[in-house]
C-alpha positions in Angstrom: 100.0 75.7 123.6 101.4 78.6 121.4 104.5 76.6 120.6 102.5 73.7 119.1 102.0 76.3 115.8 104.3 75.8 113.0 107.7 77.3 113.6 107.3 79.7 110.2 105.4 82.3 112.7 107.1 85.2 112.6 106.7 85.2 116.3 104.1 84.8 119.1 101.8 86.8 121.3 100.3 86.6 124.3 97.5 89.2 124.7 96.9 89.7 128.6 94.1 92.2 129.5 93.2 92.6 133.3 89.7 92.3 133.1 89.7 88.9 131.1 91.6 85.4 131.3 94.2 85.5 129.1 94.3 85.0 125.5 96.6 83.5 123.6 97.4 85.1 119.6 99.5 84.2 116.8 101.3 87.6 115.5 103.4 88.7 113.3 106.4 91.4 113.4 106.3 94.0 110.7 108.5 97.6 110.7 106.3 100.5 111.2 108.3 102.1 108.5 110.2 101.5 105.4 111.7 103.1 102.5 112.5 101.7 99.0 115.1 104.7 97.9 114.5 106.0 94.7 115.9 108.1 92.4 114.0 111.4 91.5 116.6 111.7 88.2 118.3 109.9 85.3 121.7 109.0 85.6 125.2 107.3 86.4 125.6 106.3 90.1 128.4 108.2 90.6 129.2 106.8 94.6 127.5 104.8 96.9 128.3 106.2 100.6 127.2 103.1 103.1 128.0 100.1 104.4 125.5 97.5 103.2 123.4 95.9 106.1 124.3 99.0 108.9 122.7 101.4 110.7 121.9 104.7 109.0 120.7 107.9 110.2 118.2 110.1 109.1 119.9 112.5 107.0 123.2 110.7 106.0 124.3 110.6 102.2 124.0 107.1 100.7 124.2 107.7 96.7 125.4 110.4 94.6 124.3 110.2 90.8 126.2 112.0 88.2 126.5 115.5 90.2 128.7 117.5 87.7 126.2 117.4 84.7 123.3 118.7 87.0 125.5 121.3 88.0 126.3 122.5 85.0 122.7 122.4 84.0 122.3 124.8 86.8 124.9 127.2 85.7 123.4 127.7 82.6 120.0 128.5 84.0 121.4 131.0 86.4 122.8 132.0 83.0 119.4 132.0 81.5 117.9 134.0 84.4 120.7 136.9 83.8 120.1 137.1 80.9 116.5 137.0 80.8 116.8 140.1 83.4 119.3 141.9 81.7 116.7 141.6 78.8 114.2 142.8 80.9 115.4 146.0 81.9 116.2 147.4 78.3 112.6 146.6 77.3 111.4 148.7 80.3 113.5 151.6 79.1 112.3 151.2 75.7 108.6 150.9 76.8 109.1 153.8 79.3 110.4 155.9 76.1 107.7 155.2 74.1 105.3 156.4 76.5 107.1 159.4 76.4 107.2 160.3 73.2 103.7 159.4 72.6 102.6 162.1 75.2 104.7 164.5 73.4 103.2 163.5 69.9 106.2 161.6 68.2 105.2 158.0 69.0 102.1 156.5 67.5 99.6 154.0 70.0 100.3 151.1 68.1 104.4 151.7 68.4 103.5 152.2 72.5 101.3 148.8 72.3 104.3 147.3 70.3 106.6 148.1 73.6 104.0 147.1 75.9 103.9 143.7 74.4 107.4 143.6 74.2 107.5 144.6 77.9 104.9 141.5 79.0 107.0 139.1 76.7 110.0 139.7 78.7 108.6 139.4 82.1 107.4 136.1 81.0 110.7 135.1 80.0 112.4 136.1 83.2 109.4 134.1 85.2 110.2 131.1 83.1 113.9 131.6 83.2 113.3 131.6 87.3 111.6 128.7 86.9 114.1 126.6 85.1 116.5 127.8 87.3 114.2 126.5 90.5 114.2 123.1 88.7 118.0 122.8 88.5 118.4 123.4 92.2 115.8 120.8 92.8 117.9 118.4 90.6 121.0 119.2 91.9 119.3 118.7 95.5 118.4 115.4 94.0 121.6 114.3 92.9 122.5 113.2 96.6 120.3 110.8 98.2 119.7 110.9 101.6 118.4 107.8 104.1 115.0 109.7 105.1 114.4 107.4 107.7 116.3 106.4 110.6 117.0 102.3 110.3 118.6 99.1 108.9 120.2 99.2 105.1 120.1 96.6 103.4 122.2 95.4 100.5 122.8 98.2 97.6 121.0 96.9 94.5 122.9 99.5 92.1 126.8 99.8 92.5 128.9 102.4 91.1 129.2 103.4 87.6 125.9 102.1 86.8 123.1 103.6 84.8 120.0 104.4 86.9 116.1 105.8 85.4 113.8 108.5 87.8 111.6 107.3 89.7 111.4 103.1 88.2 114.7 101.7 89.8 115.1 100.8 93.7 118.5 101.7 94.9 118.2 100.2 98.2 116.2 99.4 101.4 116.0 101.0 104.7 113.8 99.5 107.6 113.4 101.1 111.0 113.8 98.5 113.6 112.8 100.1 116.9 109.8 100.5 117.9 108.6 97.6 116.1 104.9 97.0 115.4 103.3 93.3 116.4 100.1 92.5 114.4 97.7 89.3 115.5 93.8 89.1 114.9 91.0 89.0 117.4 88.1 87.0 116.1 85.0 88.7 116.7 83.5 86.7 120.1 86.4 87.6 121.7 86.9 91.0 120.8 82.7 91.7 121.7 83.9 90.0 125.1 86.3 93.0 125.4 84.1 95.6 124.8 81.8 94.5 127.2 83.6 93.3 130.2 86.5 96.1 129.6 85.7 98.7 132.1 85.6 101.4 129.4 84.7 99.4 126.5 88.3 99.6 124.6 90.8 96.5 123.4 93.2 99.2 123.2 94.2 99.4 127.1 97.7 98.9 127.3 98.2 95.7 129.7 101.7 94.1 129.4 102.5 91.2 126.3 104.2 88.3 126.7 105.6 87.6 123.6 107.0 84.4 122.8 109.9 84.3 119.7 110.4 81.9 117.3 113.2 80.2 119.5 110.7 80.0 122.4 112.4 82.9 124.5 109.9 85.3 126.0 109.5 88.9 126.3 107.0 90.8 128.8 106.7 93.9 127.4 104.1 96.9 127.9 103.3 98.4 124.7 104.0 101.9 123.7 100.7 101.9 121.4 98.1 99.7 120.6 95.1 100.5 117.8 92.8 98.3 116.0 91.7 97.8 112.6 88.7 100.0 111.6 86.7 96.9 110.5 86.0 93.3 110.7 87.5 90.9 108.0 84.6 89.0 107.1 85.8 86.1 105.6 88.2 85.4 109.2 85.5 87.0 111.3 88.6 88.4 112.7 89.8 92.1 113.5 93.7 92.9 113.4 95.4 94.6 116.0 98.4 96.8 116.1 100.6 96.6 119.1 103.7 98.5 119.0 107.1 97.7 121.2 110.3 99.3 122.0 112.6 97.2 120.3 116.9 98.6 121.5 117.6 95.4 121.2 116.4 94.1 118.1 115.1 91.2 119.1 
């Protein structure tokens, strides 16, 4: 009897497979996905755009950290990269000159290779000015985060005004809640059995669950997906399995 097991289950499943009795598993509920939101830059958390424990939507603004600064870095590498060009095009002139007058006999080779090093130097610099300027538009880009996952938020561990590291501080929580993946193990006997009496040899046929919840309601679902593990834990002698379940109703 499934509901003889302690209540801390996360919930219960019934595996039913119709080329075998029955079989009874104790499962758990996990999200197939779930996103600790961090941030990709140092700064002040300048707004925080959600409503804690609601639904958000792949895409949607939930933080904003310091925005103006970053922008103002940005400005002054598109500043950079002007410049850098601007530079650029009078050493071309100047190198184009020299070749010039060292065909007519009035510039010497090392005053052309002087120019041609000049030349490469500022090609370099407008590269790395380009560059600079790349990573300012990815910071700025980074200055809004976005939920990118569709699922539940949870509560907003950093609140406005507050000083935040890259990378090292969580800023919140989002888990997707439908489809939702049940997980129970299959000792070995039983999953051998499978194999053997299953027509085609797989556990991963997709015959309809009963799952039983924590409050002893029951579900019969039939489940989008089903894999297993790729190898037996040997300590259980047991192999998990992967069910996964439309879940509109969040139960």
């Amino acid at each position: 009897d499934l509901h003889s097991f302690p209540t801390r289950r996360s919930s219960d499943l019934r595996f039913m497979e119709n080329v075998a009795p029955r079989k009874d598993f104790i499962g758990h509920v996990e999200a197939i996905k779930s996103v600790d939101l961090r941030p990709q830059i140092t700064g002040y958390v300048e707004k925080v755009l959600f409503d804690e424990g609601s639904f958000v939507q792949e895409g949607d603004v939930l933080f904003v950290i310091e925005q103006q600064r970053y922008m103002a870095n940005l400005s002054l590498a598109e500043a950079d990269l002007a410049k850098a060009q601007a530079n650029l095009v009078k050493v071309e002139k100047d190198y184009k000159r020299q070749i010039s007058l060292n065909k007519q006999k009035y510039a010497s080779e090392a005053t052309v290779d002087t120019a041609r090093n000049n030349l490469a130097s500022a090609q370099a610099a407008v590269k790395q000015a380009q560059a600079n300027l790349d990573l300012a538009k990815i910071n700025v880009g980074y200055t809004t985060i976005k939920a990118p996952i569709s699922g539940y938020i949870g509560k907003a561990l950093v609140t406005e005004g507050n000083y935040v590291p890259a990378s090292s501080q969580t800023l919140a929580r989002i888990v997707q809640m439908d489809p939702i993946r049940v997980v129970y193990s299959v000792n070995d006997k039983d999953f051998l059995d499978v194999r053997q009496n299953g027509g085609d040899g797989k556990i991963t046929e997709l015959a309809d669950s009963e799952i039983v919840l924590p409050n002893g309601s029951k579900i019969l679902l039939k489940p989008q997906d089903r894999f297993t593990d790729n190898e037996v834990n040997t300590e259980t002698a047991t192999i998990a399995v992967y069910d996964e379940y439309e879940n509109s109703k969040r139960l």
